[in-house]
C-alpha positions as CSV (number, residue, x, y, z in Angstrom):
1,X,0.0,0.0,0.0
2,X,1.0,3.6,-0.4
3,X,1.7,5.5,2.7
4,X,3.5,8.5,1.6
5,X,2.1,11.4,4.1
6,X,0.5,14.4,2.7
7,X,3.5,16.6,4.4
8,X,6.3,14.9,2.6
9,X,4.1,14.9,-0.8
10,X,4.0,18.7,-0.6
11,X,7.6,18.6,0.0
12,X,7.9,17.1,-3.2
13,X,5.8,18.4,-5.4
14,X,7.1,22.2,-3.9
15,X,10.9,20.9,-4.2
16,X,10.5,20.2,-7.6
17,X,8.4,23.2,-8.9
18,X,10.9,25.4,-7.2
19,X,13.2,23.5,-9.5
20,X,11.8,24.5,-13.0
21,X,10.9,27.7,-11.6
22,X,14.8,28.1,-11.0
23,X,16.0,27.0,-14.3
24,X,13.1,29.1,-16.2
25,X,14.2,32.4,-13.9
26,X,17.7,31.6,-15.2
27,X,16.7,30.5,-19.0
28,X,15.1,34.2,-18.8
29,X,18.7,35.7,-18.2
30,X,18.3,37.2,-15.0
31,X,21.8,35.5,-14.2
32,X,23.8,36.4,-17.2
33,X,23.8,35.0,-20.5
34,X,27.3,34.0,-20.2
35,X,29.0,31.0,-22.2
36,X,28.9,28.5,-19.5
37,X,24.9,28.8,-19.3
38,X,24.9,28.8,-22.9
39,X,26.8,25.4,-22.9
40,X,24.7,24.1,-20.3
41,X,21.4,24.4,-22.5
42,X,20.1,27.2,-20.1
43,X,19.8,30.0,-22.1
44,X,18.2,30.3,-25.3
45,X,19.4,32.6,-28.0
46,X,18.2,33.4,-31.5
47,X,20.0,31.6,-34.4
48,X,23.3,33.5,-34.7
49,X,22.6,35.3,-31.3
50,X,25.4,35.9,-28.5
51,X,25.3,37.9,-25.4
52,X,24.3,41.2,-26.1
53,X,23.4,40.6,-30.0
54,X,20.3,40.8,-31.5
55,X,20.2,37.5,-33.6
56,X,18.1,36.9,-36.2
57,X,14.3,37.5,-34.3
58,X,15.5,41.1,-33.2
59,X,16.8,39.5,-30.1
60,X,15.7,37.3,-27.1
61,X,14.3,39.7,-24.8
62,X,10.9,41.3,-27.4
63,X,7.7,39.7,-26.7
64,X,8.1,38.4,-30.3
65,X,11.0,36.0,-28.8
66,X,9.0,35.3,-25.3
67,X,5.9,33.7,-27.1
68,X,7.7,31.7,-30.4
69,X,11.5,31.3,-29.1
70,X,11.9,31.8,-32.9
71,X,14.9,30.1,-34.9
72,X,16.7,29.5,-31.2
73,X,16.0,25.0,-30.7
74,X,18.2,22.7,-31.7
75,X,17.6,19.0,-32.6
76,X,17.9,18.3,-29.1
77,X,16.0,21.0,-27.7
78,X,13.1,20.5,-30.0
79,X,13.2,16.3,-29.4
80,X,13.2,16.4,-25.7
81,X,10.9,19.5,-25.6
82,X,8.0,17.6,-27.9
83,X,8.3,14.7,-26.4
84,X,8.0,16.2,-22.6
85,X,5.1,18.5,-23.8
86,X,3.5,15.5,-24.7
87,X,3.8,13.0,-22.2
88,X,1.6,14.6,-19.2
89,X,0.6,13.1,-16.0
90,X,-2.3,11.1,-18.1
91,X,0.5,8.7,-19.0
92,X,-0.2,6.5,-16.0
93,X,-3.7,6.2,-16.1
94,X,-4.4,5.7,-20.0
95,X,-1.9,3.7,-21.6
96,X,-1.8,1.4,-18.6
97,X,-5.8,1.1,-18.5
98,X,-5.6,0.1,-22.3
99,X,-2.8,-2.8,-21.3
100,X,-4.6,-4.0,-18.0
101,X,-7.7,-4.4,-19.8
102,X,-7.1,-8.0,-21.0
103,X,-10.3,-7.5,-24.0
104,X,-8.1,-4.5,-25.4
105,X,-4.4,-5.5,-24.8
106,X,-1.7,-5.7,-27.4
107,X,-3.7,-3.8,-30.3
108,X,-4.9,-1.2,-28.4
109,X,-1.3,-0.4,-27.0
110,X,0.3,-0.1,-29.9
111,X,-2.5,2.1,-31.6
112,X,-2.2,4.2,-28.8
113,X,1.4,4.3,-29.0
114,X,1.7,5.1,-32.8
115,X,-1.7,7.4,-32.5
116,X,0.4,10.0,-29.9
117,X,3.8,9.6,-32.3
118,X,2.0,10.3,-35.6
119,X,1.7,14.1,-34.8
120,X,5.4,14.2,-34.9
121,X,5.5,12.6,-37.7
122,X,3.0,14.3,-39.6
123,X,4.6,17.1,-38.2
124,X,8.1,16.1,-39.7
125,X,6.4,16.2,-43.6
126,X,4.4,19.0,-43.3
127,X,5.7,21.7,-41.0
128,X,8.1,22.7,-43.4
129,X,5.7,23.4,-46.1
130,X,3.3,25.4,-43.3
131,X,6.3,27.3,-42.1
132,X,7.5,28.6,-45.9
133,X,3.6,29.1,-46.8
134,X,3.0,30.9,-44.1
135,X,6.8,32.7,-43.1
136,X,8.9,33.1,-40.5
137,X,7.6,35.6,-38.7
138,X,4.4,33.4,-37.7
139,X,3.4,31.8,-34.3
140,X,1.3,28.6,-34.7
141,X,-1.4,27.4,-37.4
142,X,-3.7,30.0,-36.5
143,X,-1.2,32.1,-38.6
144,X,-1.4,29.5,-41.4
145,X,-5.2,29.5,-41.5
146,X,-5.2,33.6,-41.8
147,X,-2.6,33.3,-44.5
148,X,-4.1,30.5,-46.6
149,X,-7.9,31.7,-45.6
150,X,-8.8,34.5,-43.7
151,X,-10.2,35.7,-40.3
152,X,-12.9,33.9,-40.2
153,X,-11.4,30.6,-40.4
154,X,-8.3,31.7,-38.0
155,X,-10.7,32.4,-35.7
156,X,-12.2,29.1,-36.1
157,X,-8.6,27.7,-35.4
158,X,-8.0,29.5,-32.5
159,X,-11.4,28.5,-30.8
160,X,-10.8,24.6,-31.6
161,X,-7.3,25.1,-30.5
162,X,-7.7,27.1,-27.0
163,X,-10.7,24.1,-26.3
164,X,-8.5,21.8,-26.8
165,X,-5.6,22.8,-25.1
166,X,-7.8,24.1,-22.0
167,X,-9.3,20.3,-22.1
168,X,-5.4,19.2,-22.2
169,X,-4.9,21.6,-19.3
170,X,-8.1,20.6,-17.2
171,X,-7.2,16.6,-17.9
172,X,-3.4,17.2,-16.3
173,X,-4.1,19.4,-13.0
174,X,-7.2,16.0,-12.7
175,X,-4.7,13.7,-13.2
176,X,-1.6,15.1,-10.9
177,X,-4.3,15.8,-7.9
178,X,-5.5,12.7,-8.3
179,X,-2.2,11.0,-8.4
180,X,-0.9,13.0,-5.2
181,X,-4.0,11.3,-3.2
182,X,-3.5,7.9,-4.2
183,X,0.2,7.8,-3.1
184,X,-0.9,9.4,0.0
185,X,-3.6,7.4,0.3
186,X,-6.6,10.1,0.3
187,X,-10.1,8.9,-1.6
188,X,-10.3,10.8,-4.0
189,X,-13.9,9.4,-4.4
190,X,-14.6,11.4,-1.4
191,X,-16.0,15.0,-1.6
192,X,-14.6,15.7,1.8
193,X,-10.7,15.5,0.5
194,X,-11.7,17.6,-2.6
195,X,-9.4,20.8,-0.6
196,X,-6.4,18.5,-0.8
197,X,-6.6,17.5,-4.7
198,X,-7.6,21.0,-5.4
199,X,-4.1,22.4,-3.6
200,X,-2.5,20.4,-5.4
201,X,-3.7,21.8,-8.9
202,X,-3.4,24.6,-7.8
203,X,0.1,24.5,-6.9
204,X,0.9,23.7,-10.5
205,X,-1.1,26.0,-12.1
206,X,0.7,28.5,-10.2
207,X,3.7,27.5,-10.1
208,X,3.9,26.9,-14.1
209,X,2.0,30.0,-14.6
210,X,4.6,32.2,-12.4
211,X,8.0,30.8,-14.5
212,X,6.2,30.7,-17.9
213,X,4.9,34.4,-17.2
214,X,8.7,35.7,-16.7
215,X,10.6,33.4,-19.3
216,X,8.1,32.8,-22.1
217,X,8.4,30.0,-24.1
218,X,11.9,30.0,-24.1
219,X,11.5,29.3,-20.4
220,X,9.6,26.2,-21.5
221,X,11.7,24.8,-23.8
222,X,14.3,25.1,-21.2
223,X,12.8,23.3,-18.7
224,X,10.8,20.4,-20.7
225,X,14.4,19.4,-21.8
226,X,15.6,19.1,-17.8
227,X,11.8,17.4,-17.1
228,X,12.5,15.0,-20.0
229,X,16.0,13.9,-18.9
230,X,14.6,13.3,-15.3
231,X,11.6,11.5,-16.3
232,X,13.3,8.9,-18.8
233,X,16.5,8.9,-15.9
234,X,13.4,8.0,-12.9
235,X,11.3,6.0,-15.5
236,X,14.1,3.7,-16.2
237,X,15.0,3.3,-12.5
238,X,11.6,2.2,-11.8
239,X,11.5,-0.4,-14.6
240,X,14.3,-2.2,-13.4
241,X,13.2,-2.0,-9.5
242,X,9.7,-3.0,-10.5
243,X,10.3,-5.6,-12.4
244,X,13.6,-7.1,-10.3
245,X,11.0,-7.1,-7.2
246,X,10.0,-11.1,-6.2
247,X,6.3,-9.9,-6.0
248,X,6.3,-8.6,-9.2
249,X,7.7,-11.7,-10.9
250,X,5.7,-13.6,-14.1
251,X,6.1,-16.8,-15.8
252,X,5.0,-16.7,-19.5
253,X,2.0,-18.7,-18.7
254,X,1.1,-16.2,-16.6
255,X,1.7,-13.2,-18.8
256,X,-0.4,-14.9,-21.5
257,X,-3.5,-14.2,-19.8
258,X,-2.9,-10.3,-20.2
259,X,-1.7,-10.6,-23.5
260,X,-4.3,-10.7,-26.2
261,X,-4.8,-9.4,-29.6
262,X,-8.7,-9.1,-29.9
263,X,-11.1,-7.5,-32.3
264,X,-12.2,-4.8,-29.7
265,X,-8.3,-3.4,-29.6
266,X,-8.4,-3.1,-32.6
267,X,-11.8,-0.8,-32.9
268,X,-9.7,1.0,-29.8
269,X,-7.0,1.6,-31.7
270,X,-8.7,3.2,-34.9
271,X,-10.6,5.3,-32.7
272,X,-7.6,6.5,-30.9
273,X,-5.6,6.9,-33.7
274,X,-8.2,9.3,-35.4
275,X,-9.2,10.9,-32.2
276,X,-5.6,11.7,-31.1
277,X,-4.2,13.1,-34.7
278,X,-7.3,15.1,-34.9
279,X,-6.8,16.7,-31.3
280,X,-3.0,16.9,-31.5
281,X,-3.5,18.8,-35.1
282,X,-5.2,21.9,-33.0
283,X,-2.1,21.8,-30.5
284,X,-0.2,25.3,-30.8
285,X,2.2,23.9,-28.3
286,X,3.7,21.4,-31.1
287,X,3.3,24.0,-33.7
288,X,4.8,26.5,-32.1
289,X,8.2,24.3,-32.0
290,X,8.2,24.2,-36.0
291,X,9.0,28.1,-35.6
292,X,11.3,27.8,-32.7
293,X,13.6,25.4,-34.0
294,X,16.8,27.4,-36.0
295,X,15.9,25.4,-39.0
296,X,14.0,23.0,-41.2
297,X,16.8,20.0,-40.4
298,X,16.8,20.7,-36.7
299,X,12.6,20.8,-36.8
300,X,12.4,17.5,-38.8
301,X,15.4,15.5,-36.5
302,X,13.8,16.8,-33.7
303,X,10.4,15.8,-34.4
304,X,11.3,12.7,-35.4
305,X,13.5,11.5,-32.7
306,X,10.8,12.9,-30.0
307,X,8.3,10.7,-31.5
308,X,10.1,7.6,-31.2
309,X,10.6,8.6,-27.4
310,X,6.6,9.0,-27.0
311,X,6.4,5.9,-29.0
312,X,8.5,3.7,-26.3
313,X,7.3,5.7,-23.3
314,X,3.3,4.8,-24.2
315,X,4.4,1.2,-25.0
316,X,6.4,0.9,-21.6
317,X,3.2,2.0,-19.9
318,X,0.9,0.1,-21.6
319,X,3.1,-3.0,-20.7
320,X,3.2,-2.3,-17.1
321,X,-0.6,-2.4,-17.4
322,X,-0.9,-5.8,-18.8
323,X,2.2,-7.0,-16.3
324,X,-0.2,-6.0,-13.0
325,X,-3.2,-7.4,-14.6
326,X,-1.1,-10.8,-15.0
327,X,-0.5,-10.6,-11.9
328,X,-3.7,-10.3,-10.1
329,X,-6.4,-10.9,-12.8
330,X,-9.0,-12.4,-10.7
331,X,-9.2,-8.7,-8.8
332,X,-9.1,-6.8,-11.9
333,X,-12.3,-8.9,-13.1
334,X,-14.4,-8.6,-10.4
335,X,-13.2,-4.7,-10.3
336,X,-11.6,-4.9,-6.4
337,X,-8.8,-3.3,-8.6
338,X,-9.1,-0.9,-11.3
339,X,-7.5,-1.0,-15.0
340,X,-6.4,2.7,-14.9
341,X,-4.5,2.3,-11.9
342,X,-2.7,-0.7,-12.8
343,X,0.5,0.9,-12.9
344,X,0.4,1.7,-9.5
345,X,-0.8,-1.3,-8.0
346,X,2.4,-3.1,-9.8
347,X,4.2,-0.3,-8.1
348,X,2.5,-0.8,-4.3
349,X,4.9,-3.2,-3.2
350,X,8.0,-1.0,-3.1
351,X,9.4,1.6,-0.4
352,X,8.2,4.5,0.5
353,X,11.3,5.9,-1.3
354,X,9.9,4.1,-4.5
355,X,6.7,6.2,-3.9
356,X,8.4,9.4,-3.4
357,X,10.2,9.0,-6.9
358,X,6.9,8.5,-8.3
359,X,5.8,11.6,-7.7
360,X,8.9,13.7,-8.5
361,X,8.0,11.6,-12.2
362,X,4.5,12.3,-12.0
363,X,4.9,15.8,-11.1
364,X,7.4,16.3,-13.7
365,X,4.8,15.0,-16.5
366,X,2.5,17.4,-15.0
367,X,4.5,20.5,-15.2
368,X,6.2,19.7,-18.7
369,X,2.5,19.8,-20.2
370,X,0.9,22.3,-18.2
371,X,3.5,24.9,-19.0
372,X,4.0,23.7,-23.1
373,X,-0.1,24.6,-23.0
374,X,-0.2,28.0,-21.4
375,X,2.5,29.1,-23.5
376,X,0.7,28.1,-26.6
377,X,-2.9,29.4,-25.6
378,X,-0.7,32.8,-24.8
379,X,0.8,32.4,-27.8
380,X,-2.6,32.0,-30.0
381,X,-4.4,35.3,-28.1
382,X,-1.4,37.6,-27.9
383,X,0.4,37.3,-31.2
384,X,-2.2,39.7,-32.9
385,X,-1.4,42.5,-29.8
386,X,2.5,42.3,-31.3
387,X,0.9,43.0,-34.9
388,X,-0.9,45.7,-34.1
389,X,2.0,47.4,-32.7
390,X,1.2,47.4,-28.7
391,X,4.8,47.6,-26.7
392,X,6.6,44.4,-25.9
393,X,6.5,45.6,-22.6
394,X,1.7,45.5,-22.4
395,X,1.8,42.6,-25.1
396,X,4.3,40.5,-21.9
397,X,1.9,42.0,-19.6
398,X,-1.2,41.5,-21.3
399,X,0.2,37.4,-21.8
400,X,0.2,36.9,-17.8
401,X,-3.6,38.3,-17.2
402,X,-4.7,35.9,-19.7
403,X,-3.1,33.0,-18.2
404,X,-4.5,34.0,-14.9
405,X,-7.5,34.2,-16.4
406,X,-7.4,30.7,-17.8
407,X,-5.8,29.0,-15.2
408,X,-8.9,29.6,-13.1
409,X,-11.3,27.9,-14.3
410,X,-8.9,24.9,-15.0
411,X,-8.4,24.6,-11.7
412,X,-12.3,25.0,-11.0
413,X,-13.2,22.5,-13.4
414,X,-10.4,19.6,-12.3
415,X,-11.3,20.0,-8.7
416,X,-15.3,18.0,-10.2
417,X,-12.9,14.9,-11.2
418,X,-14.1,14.1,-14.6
419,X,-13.0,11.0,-16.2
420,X,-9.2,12.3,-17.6
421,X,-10.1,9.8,-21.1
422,X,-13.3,10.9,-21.1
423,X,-12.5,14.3,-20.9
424,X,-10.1,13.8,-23.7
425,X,-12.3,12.3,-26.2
426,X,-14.7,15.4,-26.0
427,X,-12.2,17.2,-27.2
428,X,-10.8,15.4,-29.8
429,X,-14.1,14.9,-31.7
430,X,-14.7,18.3,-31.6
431,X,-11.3,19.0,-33.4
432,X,-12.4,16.2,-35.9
433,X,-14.9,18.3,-37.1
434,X,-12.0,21.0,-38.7
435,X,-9.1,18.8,-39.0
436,X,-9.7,18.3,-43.0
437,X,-11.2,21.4,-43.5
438,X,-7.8,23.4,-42.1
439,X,-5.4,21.1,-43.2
440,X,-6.8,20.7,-47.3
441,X,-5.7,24.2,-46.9
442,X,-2.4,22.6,-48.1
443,X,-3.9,22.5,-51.2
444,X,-3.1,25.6,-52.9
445,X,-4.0,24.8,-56.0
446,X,-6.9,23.3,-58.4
447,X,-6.7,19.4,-58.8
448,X,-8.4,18.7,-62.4
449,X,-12.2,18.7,-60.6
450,X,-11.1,19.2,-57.2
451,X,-10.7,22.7,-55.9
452,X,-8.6,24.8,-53.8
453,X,-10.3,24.9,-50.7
454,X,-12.3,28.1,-50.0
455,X,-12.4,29.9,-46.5
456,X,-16.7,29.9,-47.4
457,X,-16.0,25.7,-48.0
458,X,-13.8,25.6,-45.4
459,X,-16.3,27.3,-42.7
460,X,-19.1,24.9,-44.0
461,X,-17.2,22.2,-43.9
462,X,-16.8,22.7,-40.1
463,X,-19.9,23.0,-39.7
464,X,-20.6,19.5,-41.4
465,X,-18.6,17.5,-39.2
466,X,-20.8,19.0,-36.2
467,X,-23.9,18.1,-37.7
468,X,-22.4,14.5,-38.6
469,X,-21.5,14.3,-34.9
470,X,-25.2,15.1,-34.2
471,X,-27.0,13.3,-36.6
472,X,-24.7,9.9,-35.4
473,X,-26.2,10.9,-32.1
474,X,-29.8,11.2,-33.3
475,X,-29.4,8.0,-35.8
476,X,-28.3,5.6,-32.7
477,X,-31.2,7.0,-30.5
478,X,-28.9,9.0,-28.1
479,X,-30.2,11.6,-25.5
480,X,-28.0,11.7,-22.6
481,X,-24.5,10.9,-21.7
482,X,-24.2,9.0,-18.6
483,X,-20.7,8.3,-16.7
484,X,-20.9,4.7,-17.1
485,X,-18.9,4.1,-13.2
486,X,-20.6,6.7,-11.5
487,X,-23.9,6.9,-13.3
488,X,-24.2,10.0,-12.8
489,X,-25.7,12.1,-16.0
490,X,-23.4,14.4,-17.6
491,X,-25.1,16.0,-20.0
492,X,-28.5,15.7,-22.3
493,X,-29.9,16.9,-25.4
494,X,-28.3,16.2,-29.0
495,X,-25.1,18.1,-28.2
496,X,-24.4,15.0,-25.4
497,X,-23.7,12.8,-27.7
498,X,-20.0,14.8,-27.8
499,X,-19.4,13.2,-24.6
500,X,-19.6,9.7,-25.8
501,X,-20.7,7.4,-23.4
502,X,-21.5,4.7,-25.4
503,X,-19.4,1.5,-24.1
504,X,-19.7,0.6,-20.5
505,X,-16.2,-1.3,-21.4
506,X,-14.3,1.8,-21.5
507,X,-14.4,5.1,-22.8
508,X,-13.4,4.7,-26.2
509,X,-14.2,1.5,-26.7
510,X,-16.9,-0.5,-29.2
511,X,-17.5,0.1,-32.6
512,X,-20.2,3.4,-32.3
513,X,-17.7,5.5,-31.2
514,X,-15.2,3.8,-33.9
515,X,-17.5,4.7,-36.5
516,X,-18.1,8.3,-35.4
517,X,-15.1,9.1,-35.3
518,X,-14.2,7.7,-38.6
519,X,-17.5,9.2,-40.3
520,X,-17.5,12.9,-38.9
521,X,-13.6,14.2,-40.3
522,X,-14.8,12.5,-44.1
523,X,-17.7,14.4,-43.8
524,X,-16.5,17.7,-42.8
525,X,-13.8,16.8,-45.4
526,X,-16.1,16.5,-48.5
527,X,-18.4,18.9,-47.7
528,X,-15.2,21.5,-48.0
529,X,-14.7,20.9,-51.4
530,X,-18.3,20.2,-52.2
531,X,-19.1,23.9,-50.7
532,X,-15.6,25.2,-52.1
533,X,-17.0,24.2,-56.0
534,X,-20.3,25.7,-55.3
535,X,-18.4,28.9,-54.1
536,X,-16.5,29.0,-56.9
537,X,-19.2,28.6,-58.8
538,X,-21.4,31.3,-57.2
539,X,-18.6,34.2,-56.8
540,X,-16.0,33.1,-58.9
541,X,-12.2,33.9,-58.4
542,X,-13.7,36.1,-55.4
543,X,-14.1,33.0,-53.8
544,X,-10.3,32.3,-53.3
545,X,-10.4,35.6,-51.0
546,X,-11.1,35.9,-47.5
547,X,-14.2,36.8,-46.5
548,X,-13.2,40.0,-44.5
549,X,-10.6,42.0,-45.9
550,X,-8.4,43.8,-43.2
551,X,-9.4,47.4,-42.1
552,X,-6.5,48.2,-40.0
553,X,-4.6,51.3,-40.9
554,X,-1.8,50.4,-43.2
555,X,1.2,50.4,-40.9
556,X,-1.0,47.8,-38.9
557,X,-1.8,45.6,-41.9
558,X,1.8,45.2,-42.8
559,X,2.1,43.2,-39.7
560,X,0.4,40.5,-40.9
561,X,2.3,40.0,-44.3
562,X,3.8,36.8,-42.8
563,X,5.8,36.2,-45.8
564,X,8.7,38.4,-46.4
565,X,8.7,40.0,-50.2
566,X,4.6,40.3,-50.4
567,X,3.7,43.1,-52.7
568,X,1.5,45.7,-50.9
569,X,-1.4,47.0,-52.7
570,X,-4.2,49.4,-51.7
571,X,-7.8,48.5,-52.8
572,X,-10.6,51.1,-51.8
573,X,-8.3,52.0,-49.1
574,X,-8.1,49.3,-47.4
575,X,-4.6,47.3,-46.7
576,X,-4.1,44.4,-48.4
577,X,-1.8,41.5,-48.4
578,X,-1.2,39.8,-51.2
579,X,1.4,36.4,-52.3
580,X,2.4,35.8,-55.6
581,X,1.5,33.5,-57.8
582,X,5.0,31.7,-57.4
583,X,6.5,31.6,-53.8
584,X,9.4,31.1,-56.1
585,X,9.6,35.1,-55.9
586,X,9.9,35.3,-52.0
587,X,12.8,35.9,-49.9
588,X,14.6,33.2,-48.9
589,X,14.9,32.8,-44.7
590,X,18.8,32.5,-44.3
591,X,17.8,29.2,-42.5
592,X,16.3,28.0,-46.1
593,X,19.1,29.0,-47.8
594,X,21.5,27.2,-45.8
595,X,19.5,23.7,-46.4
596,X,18.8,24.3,-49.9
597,X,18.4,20.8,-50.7
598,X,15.9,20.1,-48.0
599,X,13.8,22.8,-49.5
600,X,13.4,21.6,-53.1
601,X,10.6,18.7,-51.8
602,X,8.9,22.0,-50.3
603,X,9.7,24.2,-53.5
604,X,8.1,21.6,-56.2
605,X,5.1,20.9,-53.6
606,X,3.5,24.8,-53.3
607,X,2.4,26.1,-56.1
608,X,-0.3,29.3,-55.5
609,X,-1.4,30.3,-52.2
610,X,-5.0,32.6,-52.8
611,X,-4.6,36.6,-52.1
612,X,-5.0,37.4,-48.3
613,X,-5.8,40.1,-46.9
């Protein structure tokens, strides 16, 4: 049993907080920028930077380089950063629920597993082409969507992105409080201890929001590399005392009742697989790496080799969880034990000092998400205050009230304990419904009868993977989604069906959900070039504009020519930005130039983007 008291938990949790909060304070340069920091990975400068320079973003201490880090992470930085972003204090519970469960198993795993690598990898193919479409002085994909479309589809980005990443947020600050009273063996099925897990979100949020608000997202790439080095050092420790200790031992005979490969994992996997690229598309805090990495090589290697580190992490998780079902199935079956805390029932029979480690892990996953997602939903609201000119010093300012502001309710909303999958799979169908729609936005050109994408087909198309979403819900009879452990009655009405609650198995389990979320991103994708032809057809090339032009003054406007070399013209006096027919006859970034040969797959691929304003 644990036994960890709720004194020397807070003694962990505030040591290592205090930790990152030190190396952030000192990634912001308040100690120097001297070249012993510099070697050490704690300060990070512009590509071509040094103490006292400017560099190539106009220095590391504008706002500009406080929200995108621009051109200043290496292969390394970018790796470690992506893959400690990513792996949050869920880890424990979902992976391992997926492996104890012995109907999902090996399938499941390893869809789960590929499903949280394949944004990396997407990543690795397309964020070049997204960074030279939309330039290098852009933040995330909400920049992209204004370039290729317009406001109103930007917009549309930055709503499915800040939902999802204020989901992402909620789902961590659940998952450490409820982590913290397991070990110290609070119920956290108990209203009465709700002060305790609450303190302990809090404590994050705070916490990350204090050394994020002074250091910026260089602060975060700073310490996600120091969080990802400890939790692979810690993870690895625990895999060989785990596994070394007597209780803990299998024979194969043993194992094989765990290990199964079984038509339901693999329903689980496609689900997840769909659900987690759709989600992980809308995540500014991965995007926002593509623009902080000094190049296109350094983006790709680092992408690459993070994914392969979330690949092994999720399957070393998802093992444990088939390991302490092996080991105990008769409990798991008659649910005296629980799938999603499998990994720490195999982990109950070590020390105290065993216990202790897992929280300094635990709360390391915690803080390496929570502050990757505040950065990027700062990064998505306060990027248009540094176009329009406001001061570095109110953009900075403005930054920290907004995080305040949404670290609030995230702390309200995990304190009510929702389901952390649950919670997860809300959100990722809603991002479902504008993954194609966005992303088609690659297509910048006519295919024979296939158009270019419109920002009208695009908004439509949106709009028809939420009405697929509803009529699935209407079609299968549903009216109310109902917490399938509890009971208790989450929401009702046709919009419930977002909650999906339809296998009593698990939460993304069975073959309704499956087919949802395979039906809704087709949907929304064919009904954005169906509505993009009939726009065509309707307005003509007006249709390849945004909707709303600019009316900022001039001055304004030519903050948001992302792409250097854009000709300016002046229509009815309104500011408009315009890219060539041939990105052929933009400036080349210096970064571009040096990689020449990496660019020519980019080059050859886009052709036209439309005239934005």
């Amino acid at each position: 049993m644990y036994d960890v008291s709720t004194g020397a938990a807070y003694a962990v949790l505030y040591s290592v907080l205090a930790l990152f909060t030190v190396l952030a304070i000192i990634s912001a340069g308040y100690f120097g920028k001297g070249r012993v920091l510099r070697k050490l990975g704690l300060i990070m400068l512009p590509k071509g930077g040094e103490e006292g320079e400017e560099g190539e973003a106009g220095g590391s201490t504008t706002a500009d380089f406080f929200l995108a880090a621009r051109n200043s992470a290496s292969t390394k930085t970018i790796a470690l950063s992506f893959f400690a972003s990513q792996m949050g204090a869920w880890v424990v519970y979902a992976p391992t629920e997926l492996g104890a469960n012995p109907q999902l198993s090996w399938i499941a795993i390893i869809g789960y597993a590929l499903a949280s690598a394949s944004t990396g990898v997407i990543i690795f193919f397309i964020g070049p082409y997204i960074r030279k479409l939309t330039g290098e002085k852009a933040f995330s994909t909400t920049d992209f969507a204004l370039v290729r479309y317009g406001r109103v589809i930007q917009l549309a980005v930055a709503i499915m992105s800040v939902f999802y990443m204020f989901i992402y947020m909620v789902a961590e600050l659940t998952a450490i409080s409820n982590i913290f009273g397991l070990v110290c063996n609070v119920n956290t099925f108990d209203t009465s201890t709700m002060s305790y897990t609450t303190s302990i979100a809090v404590s994050v949020a705070v916490f990350t929001w204090f050394y994020t608000s002074i250091a910026g997202l260089p602060g975060s790439l700073v310490t996600d590399k120091f969080q990802a080095w400890l939790m692979i050092i810690l993870i690895l420790i625990l895999l060989i005392v785990a596994c070394s200790n007597p209780q803990n031992q299998l024979t194969k005979e043993e194992f094989s009742v765990a290990s199964n490969w079984t038509g339901d994992g693999a329903m689980a996997a496609v689900t997840l697989i769909i659900a987690v690229i759709s989600a992980e598309m809308f995540n500014q805090a991965n995007w926002q790496r593509v623009w902080a990495a000094k190049d296109v090589p350094s983006m790709r290697k680092g992408f690459a080799w993070g994914s392969f580190l979330i690949f092994l992490l999720m399957m070393f998780f998802g093992i444990m969880g088939m390991i302490s079902f092996a080991l105990d199935p008769e409990n798991y079956l008659v649910y005296n034990k629980f799938y999603y805390l499998a990994f720490f029932d195999l982990l109950a029979p070590l020390s105290q000092f065993w216990h202790i480690v897992v929280l300094i892990v635990c709360t390391a996953l915690a803080a390496s998400t929570v502050d990757s997602v505040q950065t990027a939903i700062a990064s998505v609201v306060s990027s248009d205050f540094i176009r329009y000119g406001v001061p570095d010093k109110w953009a900075t300012l403005i930054t920290r009230v907004l995080l305040v502001i949404i670290n609030v309710p995230a702390v309200i909303m995990s304190s009510k304990r929702y389901d952390v999958l649950g919670l997860f799979l809300v959100a990722d169908l809603v991002c479902s419904t504008a993954l194609l729609p966005v992303f088609f936005g690659l297509i910048t050109k006519d295919i024979k009868f296939i158009p270019a994408p419109t920002e009208v087909g695009a908004f439509l198309g949106i709009w028809s993977g939420i009405g697929a979403v509803l009529v699935n819900g209407h079609v299968i009879g549903f009216t109310e989604a109902v917490n399938p452990i509890t009971g208790q009655v989450v929401a009702t009405g046709p919009w419930s069906y977002f909650w999906l609650t339809n296998s009593t198995q698990c939460a993304l389990c069975g073959s309704t959900t499956m087919v949802t979320f395979i039906i809704t991103p087709l949907v929304a994708g064919f009904f954005t070039f169906f509505f993009s032809k009939i726009d065509i057809m309707i307005r003509g090339e007006r249709a390849r504009k945004p909707i709303f032009l600019m009316t900022q003054p001039e001055e304004e406007a030519k903050n948001y020519n992302l792409v250097d070399g854009e000709e300016q013209q002046e229509e009815d006096g309104v500011a408009e930005a315009v890219i060539g027919d041939d990105l052929e006859k933009t400036e080349k970034d210096d970064s571009l130039e040096e990689h020449a040969g990496e660019d020519e797959k980019v080059d050859s691929a886009v052709e036209v983007v439309p005239e934005v304003a």
